[in-house]
N, C-alpha and C positions, 0 to 999 in steps of 0.2 A: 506283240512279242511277249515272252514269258508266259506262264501259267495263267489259261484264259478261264477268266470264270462268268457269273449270269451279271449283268446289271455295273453300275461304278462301281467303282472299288472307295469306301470313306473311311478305314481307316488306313494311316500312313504308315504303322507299322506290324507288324507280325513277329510276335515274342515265341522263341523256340527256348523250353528249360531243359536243359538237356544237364546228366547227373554226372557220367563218365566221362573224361578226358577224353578217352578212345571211341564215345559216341560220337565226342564235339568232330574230331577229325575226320573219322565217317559224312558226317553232316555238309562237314565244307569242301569236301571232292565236289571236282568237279560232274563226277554222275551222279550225283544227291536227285531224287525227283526234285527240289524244289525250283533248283536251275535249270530244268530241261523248258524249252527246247532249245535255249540259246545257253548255255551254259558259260560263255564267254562273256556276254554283256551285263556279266555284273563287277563292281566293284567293292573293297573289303578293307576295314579301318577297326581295330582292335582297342581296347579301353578297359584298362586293370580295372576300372572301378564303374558297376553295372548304373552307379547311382550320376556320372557324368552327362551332361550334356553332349549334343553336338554341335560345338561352337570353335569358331577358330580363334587363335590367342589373338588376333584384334579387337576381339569383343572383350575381354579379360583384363578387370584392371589389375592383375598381379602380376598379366605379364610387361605392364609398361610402367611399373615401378620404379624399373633401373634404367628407365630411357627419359626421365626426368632431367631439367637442369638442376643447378643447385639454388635453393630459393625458389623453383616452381611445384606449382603444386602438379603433381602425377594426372597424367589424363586416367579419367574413370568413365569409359564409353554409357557402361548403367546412368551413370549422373549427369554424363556430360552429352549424351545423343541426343544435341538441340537438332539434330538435320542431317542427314547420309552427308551433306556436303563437309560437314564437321568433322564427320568421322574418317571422310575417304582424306582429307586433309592432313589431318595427322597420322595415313598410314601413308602418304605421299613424303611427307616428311621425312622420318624415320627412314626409308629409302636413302633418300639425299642424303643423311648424314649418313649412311651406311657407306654407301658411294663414294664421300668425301673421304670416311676412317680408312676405306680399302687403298683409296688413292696413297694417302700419306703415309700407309705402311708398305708402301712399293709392289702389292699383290699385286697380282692378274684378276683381270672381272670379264666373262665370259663375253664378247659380242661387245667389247667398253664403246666404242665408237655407235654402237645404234642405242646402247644403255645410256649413253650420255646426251645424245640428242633426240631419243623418246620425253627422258624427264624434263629437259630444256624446254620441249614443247608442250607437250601436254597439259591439260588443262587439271587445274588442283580441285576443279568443282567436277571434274567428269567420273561421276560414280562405275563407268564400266574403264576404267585404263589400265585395271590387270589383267585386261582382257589383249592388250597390246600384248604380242608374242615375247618379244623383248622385256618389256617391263616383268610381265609375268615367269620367265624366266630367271631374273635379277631377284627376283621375290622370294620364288622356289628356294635360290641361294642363301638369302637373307634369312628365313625359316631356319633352313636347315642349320643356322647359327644360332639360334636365340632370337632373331631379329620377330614382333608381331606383326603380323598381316593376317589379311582376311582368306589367304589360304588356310583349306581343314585339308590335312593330307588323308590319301587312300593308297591302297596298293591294289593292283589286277591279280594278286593270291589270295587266295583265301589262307593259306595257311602262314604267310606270310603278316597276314592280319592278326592272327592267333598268335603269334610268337611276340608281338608289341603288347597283345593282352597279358599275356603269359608273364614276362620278364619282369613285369615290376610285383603281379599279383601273387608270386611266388615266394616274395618275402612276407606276404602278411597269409599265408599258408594256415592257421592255427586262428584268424577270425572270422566269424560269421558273414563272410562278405561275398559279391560274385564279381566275376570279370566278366565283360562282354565283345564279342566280334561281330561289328556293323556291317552289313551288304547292303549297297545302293543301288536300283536299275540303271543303266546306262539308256535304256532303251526308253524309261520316262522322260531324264533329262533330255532328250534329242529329242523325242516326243512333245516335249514343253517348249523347247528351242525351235523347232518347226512349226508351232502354232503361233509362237510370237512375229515370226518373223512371214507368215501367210494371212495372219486374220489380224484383227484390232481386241477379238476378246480377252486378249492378256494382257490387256493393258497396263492396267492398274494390281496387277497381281506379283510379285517378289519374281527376281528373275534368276532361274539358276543354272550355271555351268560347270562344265568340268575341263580341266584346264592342263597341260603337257609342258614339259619344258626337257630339252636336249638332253637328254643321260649320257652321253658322253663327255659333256664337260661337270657333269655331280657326280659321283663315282657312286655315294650314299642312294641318293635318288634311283642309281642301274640300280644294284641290288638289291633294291627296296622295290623293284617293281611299281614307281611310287608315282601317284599323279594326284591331283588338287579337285576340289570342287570349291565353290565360291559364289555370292549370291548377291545381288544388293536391290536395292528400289524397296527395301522395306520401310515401316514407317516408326520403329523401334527395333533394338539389338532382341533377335530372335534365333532360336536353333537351329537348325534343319529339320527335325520335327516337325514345327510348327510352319518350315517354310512349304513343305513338301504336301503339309492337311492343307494350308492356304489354297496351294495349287491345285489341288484335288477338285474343292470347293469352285474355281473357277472354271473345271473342265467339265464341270459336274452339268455346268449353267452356261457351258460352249457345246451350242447343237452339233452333236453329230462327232462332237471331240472328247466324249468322257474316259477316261482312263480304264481298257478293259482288261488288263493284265494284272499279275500278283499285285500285293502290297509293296508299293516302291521301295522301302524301308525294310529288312530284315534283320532280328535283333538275338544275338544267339549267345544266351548266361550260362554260365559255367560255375561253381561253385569254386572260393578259391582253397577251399582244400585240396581242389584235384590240380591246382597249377604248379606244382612241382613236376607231379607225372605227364602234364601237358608239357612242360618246358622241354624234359627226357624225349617223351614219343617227338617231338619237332625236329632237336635234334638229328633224331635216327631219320629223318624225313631231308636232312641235309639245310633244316631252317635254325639256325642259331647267331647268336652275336656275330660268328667268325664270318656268316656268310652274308649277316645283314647291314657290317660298317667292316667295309673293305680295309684292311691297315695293321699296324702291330696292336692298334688301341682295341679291336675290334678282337684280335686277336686274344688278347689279358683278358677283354670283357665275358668272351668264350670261356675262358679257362675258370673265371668265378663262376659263372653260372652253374659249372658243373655240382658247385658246392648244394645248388639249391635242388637240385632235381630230389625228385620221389622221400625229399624231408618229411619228417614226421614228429621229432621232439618241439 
């Protein structure tokens, strides 16, 4: 599937520098050649800052800062990834308290009765338990609050992608900086997911999935078109980059399994002078605040951004 070319494919990404706003949106339709012939099976994750990795805020010790006790010292997965088991540990955690906070504040939690007897049982050493529908669901929730996990969110738009790049990169409008919109294969991951689960040659190679949870009970999540990828069995905190060259490397050296489609990874920079007028052209595309966090807050959020379009002082 995807764009077939001669021989493996060894690198994992394909950098498009693209100059005009109004290219970038060209680019990311869905008739672009670069999506043909499935144009559907890709996925798209947006990043004001072209110089970011692709890691999800459980690898990020800034983001479990404020999920410290008082008198402990802050987990820092850099310093502290003595073992996946360490780490799937305290993102196991952080769950439960999560769970507990929602409890005591008298909320509703989507599914609580299979949410409360997943984590009950589950094992704190079992590196794939967001892979449980339920848990993974709870997680999605948890994300979309602040809470870290090892979800990296995506959306199934591409332009939808571009509006996440866009919104923050349009305040620093005036420095030399790029934003970028990430495209993932769909057809690799299942591709990669099919070979682990028929041969033994994946054995030892990072294992990656992509991961769904009910949009009808995240309102955020519908209109975000939003869904997760997730990865673990590595043997240090790594990006997706590097998880996905990993992969390559092992399909390269699985007979008759090498990867003959595009570059799994597609990486599309934007200059951030042009994210004002990217922010406007989305807009008119019907992609803004109002239509990407359903609510009155989504709504105000709408109403500033208008301030930033096609800036120029």
């Amino acid at each position: 599937m995807g764009l077939v070319v001669f021989g493996p494919v060894t690198r994992p990404v394909t950098t498009h520098k693209i100059e005009r706003a109004a290219e970038l949106i060209e680019a990311l339709r869905a008739n672009a050649s670069q999506w043909q012939p499935y144009p559907f099976e890709w996925v798209f994750r947006g990043q004001w800052d072209s110089r970011l990795t692709l890691v999800p805020t459980a690898y990020r010790a800034a983001a479990w800062k404020s999920f410290a006790f008082a008198g402990e010292m802050p987990f820092d997965p850099l310093a502290g990834y003595q073992s996946e088991i360490v780490q799937a540990q305290h993102e196991f955690s952080v769950l439960e308290r999560f769970l507990a906070a929602i409890d005591q504040s008298g909320l509703d939690v989507p599914n609580e009765l299979s949410v409360r007897t997943r984590l009950a049982e589950a094992n704190r050493n079992d590196l794939e338990f967001l892979l449980d529908p339920a848990i993974s669901t709870f997680a999605a929730l948890a994300q979309h609050h602040g809470v870290p996990t090892r979800l990296l969110d995506w959306t199934r738009s591409a332009l939808h992608g571009a509006y996440f790049a866009a919104a923050e990169a349009a305040r620093c409008h005036a420095d030399p900086g790029m934003l970028s919109v990430w495209a993932l294969s769909v057809a690799f991951v299942e591709h990669v997911q099919m070979l682990e689960e028929q041969t033994s040659g994946l054995e030892h190679a990072p294992h990656l999935r992509l991961v769904t949870a009910p949009r009808g009970s995240n309102p955020n999540l519908h209109a975000q078109a939003g869904l997760f990828s997730l990865w673990f069995h590595t043997a240090k905190v790594i990006d997706l980059e590097e998880v996905v060259l990993q992969l390559l490397g092992f399909l390269d050296h699985a007979r008759d399994f090498a990867w003959t489609g595009t570059s799994p990874l597609h990486r599309f920079d934007l200059p951030w002078s042009e994210a004002p007028c990217l922010l406007r052209m989305l807009a008119y595309e019907q992609v803004d605040a109002v239509r990407m966090f359903p609510g009155r807050d989504g709504v105000v959020r709408g109403m500033k951004e208008r301030s930033l379009w096609d800036r120029k002082e």
